[in-house]
Backbone as numpy.savetxt, mean C-alpha at the origin, in Angstrom:
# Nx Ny Nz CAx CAy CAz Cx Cy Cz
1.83 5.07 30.12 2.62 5.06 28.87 3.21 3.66 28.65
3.22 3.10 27.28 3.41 1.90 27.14 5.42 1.55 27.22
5.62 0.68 27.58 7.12 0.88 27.91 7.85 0.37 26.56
8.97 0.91 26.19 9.82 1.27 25.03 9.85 -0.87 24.76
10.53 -1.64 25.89 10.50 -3.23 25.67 8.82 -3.55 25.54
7.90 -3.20 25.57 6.40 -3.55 24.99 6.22 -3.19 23.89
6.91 -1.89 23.44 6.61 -1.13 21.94 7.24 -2.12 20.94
8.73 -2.52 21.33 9.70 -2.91 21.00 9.25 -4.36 20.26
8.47 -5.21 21.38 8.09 -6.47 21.07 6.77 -6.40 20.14
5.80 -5.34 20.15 5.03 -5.48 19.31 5.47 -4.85 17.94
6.13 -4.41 17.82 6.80 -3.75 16.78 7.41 -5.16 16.03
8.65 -6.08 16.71 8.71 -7.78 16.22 7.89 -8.27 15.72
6.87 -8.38 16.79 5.40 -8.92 16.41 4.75 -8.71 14.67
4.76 -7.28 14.71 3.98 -6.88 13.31 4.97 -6.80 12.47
6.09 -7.52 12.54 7.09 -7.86 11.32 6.80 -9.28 11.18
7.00 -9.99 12.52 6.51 -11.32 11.85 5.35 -11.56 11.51
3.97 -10.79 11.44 2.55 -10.90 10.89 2.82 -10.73 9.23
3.58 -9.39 9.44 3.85 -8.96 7.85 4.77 -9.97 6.87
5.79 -10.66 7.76 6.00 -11.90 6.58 5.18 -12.86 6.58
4.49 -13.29 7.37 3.48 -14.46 7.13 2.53 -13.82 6.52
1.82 -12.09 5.82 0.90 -12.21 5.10 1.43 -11.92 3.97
2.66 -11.76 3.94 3.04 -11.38 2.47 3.36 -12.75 1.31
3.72 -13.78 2.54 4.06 -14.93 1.61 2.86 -16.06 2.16
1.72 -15.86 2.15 0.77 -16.67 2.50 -0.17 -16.82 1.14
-1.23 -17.55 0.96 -1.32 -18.02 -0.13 -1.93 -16.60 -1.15
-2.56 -16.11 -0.34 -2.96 -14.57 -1.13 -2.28 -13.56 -0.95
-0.78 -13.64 -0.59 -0.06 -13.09 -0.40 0.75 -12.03 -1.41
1.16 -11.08 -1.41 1.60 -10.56 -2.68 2.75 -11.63 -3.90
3.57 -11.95 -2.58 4.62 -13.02 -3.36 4.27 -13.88 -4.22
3.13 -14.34 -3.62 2.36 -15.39 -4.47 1.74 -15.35 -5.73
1.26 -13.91 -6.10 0.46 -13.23 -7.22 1.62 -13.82 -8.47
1.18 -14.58 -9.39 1.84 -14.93 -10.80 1.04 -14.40 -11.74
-0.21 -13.79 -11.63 -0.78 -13.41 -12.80 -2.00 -12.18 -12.29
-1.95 -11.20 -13.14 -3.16 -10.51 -13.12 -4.10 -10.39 -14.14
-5.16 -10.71 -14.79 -5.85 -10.57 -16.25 -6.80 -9.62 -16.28
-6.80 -8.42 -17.14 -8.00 -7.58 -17.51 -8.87 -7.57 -18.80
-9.86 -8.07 -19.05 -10.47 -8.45 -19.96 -10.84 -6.94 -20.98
-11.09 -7.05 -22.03 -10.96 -5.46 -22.47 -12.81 -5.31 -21.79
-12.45 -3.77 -22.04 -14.07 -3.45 -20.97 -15.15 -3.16 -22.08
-16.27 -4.02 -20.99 -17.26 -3.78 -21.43 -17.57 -5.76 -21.84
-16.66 -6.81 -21.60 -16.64 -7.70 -21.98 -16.80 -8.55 -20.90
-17.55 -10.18 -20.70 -17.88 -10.95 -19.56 -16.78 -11.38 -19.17
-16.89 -11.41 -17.80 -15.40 -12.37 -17.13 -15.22 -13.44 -18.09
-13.65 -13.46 -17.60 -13.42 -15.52 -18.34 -13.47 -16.13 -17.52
-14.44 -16.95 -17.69 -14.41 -18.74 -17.10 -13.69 -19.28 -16.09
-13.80 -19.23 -14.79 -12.95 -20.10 -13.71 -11.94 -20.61 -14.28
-12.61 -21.98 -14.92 -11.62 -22.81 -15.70 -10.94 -22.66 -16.65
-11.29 -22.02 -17.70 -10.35 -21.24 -18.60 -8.89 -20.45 -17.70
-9.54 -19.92 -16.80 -8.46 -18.68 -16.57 -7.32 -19.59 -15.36
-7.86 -20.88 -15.03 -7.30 -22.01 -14.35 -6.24 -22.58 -14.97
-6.53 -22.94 -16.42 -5.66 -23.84 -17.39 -4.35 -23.47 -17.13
-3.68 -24.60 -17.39 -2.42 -24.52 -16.75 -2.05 -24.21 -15.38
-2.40 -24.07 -14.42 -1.87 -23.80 -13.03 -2.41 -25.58 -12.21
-1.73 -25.30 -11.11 -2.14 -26.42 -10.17 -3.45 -26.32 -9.37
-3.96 -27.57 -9.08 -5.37 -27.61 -8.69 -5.27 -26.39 -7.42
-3.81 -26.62 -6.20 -4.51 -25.63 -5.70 -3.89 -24.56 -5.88
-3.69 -23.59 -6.97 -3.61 -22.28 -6.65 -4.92 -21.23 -6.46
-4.49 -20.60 -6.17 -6.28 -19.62 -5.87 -6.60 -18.68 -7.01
-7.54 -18.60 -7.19 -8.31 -17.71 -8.50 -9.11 -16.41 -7.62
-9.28 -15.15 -7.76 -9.84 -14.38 -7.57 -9.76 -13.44 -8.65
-11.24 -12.45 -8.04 -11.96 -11.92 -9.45 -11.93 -10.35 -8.82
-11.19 -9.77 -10.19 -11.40 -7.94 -10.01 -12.10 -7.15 -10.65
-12.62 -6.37 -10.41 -13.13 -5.20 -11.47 -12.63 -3.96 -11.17
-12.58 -3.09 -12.61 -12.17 -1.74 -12.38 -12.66 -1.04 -13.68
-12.76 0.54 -13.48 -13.18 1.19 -14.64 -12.21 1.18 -15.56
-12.89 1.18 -16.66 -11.59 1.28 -17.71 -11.08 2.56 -18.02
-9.77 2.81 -18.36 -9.42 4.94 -18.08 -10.25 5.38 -19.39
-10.36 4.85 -20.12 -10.27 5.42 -21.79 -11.99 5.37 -21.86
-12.28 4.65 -21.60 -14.23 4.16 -22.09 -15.48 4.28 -20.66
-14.48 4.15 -19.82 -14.97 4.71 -18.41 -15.99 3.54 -18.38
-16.18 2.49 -18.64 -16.73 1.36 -18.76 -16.43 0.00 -17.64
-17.32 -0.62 -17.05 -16.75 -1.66 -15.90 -15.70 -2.18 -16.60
-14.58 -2.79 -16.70 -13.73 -4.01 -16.49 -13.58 -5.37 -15.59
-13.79 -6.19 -16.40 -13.43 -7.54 -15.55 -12.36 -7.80 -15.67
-11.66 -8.69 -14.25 -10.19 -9.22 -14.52 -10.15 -10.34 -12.78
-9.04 -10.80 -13.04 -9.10 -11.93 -12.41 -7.67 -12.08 -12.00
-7.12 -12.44 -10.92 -6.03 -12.75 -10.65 -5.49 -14.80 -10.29
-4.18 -14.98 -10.31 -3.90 -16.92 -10.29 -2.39 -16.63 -8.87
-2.89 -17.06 -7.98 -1.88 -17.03 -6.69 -1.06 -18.00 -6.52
-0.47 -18.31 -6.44 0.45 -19.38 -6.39 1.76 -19.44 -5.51
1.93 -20.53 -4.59 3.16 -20.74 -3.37 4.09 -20.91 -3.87
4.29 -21.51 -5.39 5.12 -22.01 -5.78 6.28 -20.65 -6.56
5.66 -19.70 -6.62 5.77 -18.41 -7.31 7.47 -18.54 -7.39
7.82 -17.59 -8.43 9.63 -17.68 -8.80 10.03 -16.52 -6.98
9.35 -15.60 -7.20 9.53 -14.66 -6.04 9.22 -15.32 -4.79
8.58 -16.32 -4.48 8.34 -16.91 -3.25 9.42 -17.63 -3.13
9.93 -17.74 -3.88 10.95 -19.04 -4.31 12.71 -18.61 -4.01
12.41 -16.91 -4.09 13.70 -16.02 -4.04 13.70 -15.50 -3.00
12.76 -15.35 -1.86 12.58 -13.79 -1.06 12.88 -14.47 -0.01
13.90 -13.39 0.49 14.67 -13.78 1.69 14.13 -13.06 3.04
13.91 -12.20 2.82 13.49 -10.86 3.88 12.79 -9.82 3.51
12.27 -9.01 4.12 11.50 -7.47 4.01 12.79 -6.48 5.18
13.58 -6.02 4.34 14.40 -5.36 5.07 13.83 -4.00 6.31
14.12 -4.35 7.44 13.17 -3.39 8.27 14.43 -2.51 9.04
13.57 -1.39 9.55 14.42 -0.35 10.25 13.87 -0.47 11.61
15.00 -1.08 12.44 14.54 -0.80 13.70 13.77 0.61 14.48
12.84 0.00 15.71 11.72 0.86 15.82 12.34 1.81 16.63
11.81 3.06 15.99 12.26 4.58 16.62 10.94 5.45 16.76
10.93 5.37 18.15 10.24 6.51 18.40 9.80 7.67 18.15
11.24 8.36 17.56 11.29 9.86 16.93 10.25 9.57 15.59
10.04 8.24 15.07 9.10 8.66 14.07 7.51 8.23 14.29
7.48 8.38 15.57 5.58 8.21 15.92 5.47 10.00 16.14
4.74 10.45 15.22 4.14 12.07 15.32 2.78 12.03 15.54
3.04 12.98 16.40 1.44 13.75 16.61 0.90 14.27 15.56
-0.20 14.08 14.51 -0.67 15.30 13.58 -1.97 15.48 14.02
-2.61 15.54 12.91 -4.16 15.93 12.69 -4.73 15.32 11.81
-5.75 15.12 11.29 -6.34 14.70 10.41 -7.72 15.69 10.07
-7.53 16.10 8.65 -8.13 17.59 8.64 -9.25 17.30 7.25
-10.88 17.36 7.50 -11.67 16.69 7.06 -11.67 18.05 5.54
-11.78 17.47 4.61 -11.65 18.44 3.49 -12.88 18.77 3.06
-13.37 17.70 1.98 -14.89 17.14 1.14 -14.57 15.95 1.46
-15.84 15.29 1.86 -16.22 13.89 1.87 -16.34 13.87 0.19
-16.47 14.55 -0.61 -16.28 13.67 -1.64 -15.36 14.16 -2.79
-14.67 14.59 -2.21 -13.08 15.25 -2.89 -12.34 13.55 -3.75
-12.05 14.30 -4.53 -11.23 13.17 -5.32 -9.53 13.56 -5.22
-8.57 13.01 -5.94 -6.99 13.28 -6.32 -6.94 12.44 -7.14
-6.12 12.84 -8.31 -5.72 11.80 -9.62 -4.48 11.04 -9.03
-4.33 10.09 -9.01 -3.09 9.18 -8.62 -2.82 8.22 -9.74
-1.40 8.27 -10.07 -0.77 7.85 -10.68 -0.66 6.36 -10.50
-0.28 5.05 -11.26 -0.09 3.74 -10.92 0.87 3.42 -11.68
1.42 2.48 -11.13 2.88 1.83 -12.07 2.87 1.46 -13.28
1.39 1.07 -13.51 1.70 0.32 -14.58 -0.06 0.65 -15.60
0.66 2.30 -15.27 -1.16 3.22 -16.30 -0.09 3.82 -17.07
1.32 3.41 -17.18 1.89 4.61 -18.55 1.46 5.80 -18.66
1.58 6.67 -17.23 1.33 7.92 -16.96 0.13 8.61 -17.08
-1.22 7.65 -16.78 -2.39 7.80 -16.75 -2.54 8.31 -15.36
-3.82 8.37 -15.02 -4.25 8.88 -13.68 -5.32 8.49 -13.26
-5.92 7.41 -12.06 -6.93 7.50 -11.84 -7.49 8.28 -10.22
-8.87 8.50 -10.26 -9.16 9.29 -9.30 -9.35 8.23 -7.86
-8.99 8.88 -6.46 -8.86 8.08 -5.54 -9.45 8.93 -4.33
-10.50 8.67 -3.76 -11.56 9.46 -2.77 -10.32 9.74 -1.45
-10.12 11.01 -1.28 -9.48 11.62 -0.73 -9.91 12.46 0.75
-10.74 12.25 1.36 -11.54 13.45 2.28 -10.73 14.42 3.06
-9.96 13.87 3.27 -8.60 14.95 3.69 -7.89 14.89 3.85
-6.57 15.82 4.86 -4.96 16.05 4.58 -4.90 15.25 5.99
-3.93 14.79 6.34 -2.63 14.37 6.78 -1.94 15.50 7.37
-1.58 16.01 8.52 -1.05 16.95 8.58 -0.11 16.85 9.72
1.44 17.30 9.77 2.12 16.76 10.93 3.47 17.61 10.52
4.60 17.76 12.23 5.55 18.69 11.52 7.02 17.86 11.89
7.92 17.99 10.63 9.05 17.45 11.15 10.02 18.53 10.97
10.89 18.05 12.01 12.37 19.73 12.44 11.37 20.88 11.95
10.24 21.26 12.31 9.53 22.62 12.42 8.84 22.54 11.34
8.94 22.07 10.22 8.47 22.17 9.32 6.95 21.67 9.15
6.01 22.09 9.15 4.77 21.36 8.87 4.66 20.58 7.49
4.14 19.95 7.07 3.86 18.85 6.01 2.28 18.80 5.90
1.79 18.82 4.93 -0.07 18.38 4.66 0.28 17.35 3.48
0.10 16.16 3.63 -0.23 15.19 2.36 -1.55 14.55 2.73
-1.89 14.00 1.45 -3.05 13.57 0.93 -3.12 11.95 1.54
-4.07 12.02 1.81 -4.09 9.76 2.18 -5.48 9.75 1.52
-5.34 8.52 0.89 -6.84 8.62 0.06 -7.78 7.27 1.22
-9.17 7.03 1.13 -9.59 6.66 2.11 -9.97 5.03 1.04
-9.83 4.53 1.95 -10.31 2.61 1.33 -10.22 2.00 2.53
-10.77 0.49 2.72 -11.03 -0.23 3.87 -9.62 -1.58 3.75
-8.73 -1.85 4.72 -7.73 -2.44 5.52 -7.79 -3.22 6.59
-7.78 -4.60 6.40 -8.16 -5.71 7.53 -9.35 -5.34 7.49
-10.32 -4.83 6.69 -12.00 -4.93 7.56 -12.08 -3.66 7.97
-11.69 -2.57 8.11 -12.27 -1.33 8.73 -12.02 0.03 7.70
-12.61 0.90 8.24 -11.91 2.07 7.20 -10.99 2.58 7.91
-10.20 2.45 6.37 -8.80 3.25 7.03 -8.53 4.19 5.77
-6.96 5.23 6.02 -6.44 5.91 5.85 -5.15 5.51 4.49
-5.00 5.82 3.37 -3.83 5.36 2.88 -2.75 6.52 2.13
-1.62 5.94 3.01 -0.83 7.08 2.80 0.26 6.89 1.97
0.27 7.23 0.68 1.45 6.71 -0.05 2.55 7.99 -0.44
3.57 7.42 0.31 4.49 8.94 0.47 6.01 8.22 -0.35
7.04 8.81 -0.65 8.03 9.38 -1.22 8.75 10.17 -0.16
10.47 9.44 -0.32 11.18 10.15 0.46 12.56 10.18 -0.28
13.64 10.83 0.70 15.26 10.92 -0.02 15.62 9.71 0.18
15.08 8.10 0.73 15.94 7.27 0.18 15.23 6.19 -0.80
13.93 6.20 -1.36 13.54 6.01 -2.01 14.77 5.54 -3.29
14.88 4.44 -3.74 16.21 4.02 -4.96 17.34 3.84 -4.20
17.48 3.82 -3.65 18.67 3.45 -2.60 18.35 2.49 -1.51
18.06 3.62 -0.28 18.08 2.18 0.69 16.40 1.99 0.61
15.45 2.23 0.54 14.36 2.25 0.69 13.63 1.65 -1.16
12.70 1.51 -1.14 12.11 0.65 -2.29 11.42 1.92 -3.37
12.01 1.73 -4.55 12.38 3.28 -5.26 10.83 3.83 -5.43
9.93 2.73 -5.77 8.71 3.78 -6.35 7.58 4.51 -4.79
8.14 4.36 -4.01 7.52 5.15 -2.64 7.04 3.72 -2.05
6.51 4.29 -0.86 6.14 3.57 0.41 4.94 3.42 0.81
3.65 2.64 1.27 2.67 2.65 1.90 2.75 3.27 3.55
1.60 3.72 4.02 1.04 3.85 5.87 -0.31 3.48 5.54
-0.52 2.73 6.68 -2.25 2.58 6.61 -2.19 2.74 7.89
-3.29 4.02 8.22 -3.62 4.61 9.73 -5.14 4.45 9.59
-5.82 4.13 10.85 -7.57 4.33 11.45 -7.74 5.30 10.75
-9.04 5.37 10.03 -9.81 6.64 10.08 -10.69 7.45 10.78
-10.15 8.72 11.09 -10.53 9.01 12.12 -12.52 9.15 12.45
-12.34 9.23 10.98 -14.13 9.64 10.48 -14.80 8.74 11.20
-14.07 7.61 11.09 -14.73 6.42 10.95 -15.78 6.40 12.89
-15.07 6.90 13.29 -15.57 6.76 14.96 -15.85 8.36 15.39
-15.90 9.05 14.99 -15.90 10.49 15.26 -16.78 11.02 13.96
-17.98 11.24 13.68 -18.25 12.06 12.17 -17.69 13.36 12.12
-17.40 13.61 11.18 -16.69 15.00 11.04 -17.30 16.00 9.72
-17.12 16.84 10.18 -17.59 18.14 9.14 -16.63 18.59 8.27
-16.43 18.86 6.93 -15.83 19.88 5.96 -14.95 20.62 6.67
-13.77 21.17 7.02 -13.06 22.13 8.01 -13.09 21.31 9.32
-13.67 20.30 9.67 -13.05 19.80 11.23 -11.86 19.21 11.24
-11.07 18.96 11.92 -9.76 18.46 12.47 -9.74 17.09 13.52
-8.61 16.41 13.55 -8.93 15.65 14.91 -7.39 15.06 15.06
-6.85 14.86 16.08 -6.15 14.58 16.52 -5.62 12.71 15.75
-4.06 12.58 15.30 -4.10 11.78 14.91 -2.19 11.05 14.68
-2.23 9.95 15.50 -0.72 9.42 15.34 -0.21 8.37 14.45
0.77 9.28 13.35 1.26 9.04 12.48 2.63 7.93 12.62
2.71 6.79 12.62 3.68 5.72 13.19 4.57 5.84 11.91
5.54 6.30 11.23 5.99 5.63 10.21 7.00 4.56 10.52
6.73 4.09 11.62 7.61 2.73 12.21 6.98 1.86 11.52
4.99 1.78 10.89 4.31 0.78 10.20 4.08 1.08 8.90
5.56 1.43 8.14 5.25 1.62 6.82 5.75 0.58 6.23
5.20 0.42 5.08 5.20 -0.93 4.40 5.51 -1.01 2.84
6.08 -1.72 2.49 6.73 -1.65 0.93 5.22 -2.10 0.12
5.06 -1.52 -0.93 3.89 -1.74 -1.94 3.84 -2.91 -2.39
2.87 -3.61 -2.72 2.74 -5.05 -3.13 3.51 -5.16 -4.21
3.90 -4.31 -5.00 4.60 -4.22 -6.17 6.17 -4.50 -5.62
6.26 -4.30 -5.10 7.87 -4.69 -4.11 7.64 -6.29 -4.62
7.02 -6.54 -4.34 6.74 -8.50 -4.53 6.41 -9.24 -5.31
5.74 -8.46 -6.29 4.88 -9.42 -7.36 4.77 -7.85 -8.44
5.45 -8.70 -9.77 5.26 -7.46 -10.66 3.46 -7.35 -11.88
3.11 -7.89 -11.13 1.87 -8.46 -11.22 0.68 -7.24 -10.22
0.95 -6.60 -9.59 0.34 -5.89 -8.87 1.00 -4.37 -10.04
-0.08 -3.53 -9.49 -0.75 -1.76 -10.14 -0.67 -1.03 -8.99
0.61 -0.23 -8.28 0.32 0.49 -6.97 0.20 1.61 -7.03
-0.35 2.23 -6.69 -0.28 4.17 -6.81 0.91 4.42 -6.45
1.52 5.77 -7.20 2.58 6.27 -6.99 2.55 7.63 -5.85
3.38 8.22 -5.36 2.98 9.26 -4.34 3.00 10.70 -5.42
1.68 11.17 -5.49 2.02 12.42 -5.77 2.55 13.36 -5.46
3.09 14.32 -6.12 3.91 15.26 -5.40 4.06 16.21 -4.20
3.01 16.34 -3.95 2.63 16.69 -2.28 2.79 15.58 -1.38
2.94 14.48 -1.82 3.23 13.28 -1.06 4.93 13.14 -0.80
5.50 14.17 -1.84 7.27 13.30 -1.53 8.36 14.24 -0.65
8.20 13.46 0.16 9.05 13.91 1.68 10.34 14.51 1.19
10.52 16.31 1.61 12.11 16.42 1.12 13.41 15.65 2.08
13.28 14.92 2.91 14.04 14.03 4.04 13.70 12.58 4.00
14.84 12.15 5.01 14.73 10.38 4.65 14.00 10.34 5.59
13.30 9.01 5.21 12.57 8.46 6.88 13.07 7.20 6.58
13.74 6.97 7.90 14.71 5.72 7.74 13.88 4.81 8.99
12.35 4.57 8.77 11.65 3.48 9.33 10.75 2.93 8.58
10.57 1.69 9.08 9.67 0.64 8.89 10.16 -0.44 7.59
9.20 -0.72 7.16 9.94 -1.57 6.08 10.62 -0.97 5.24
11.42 -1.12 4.22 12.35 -0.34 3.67 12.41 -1.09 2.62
12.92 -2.56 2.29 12.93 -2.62 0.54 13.13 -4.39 0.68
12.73 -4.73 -0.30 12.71 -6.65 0.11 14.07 -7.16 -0.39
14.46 -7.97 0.14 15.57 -8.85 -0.52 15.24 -10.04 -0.87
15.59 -10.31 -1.60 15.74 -11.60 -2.69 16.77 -12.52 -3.14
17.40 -13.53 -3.44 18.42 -14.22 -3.67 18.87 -13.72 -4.58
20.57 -13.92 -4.60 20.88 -12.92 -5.66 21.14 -13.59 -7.42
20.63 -12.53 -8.36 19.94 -12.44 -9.31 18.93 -12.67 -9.64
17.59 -12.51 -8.96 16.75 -12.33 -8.79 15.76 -11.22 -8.63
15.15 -11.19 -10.31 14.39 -9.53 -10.43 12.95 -10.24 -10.67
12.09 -9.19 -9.93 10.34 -9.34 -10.28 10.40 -8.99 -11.94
């Protein structure tokens, strides 16, 4: 068993990773612009979508369906160090590491090709669909819990994404819900429709949404099977910024 001063230090550890990727050049802080071209229309131009910024900020290129025409979309994002929020952010307020919140659950294979409509900050109460294969399942003070984690790839591998809602959400915690990104279990084990597998839920590595940082980012919101009736008073919790200072 790994000892509580080893947990302790890697737990430091992946706070100081998490401020060096949050304010690094593709960092959320950094994001000053996002552009979506209407769909069905060619990207814009490197250089066009360059004008005005400094030689080095970084340019990267997105696509997504459009909700209404169901049509590709192009869009493009402009990163920048110099950002007003890079310029303000003091900290990622964290909750020291507690044990009581590493759980044992399961991970319980549904449809490999099950969908869930998820909500985003900034769809004006639209919904898009997010490949879901299964529940999340784990119990706190007796209570069992099943939420949804929809599946996408994290550092390079497939993983798990868990966007949950709790009681301090607007208060001490960052109001529109919280990220987890856990292994997938699929990913090393194939699994069947109805299989299960054993699976530890850290919410010591939960993480504020890029939207915490840059109002320039679109995060899913937690659907309602996602929002915890209790606080979970770990992991990252809500950013600070110099004061008067809003994204």
């Amino acid at each position: 068993m790994v000892s509580d001063t080893t947990t302790e230090a890697a737990h430091e550890q992946w706070i100081r990773d998490r401020r060096q990727t949050v304010t690094g050049p593709t960092g959320a802080l950094s994001l000053v612009l996002t552009h979506w071209s209407p769909a069905g229309e060619p990207p814009v131009e490197e250089r066009i979508a360059r004008a005005g910024h400094p030689v080095d900020a970084v340019f990267t290129r997105l696509r997504r369906t459009d909700l209404d025409t169901g049509a590709p979309q192009e869009g493009y994002r402009i990163w920048r160090q110099d950002s007003p929020a890079q310029e303000a952010f003091e900290e990622i307020i964290t909750a020291p590491y507690d044990p009581a919140w590493v759980l044992e659950g399961r991970f319980e294979l549904v449809d490999e090709d099950r969908v869930v409509p998820f909500e985003h900050i900034k769809d004006a109460g639209a919904t898009r669909t997010l490949p879901v294969s299964g529940d999340l399942i784990f119990t706190v003070d007796g209570t069992e819990y099943r939420l949804a984690a929809f599946d996408t790839t994290h550092n390079g591998h497939a993983t798990l994404q868990l966007v949950f809602g709790d009681t301090t959400n607007g208060t001490e915690s960052y109001g529109a819900g919280r990220f987890l990104f856990l292994d997938h279990p699929g990913a090393a084990t194939p699994l069947r429709p109805g299989d299960s597998i054993p699976i530890t839920v850290d919410f010591n590595r939960t993480t504020v949404p890029p939207c915490g940082f840059s109002n320039q980012m679109n995060c899913p919101l937690p659907p309602l099977q996602n929002r915890l009736p209790f606080a979970v008073r770990a992991g990252e919790l809500r950013v600070r910024y110099a004061v008067g200072f809003t994204l």
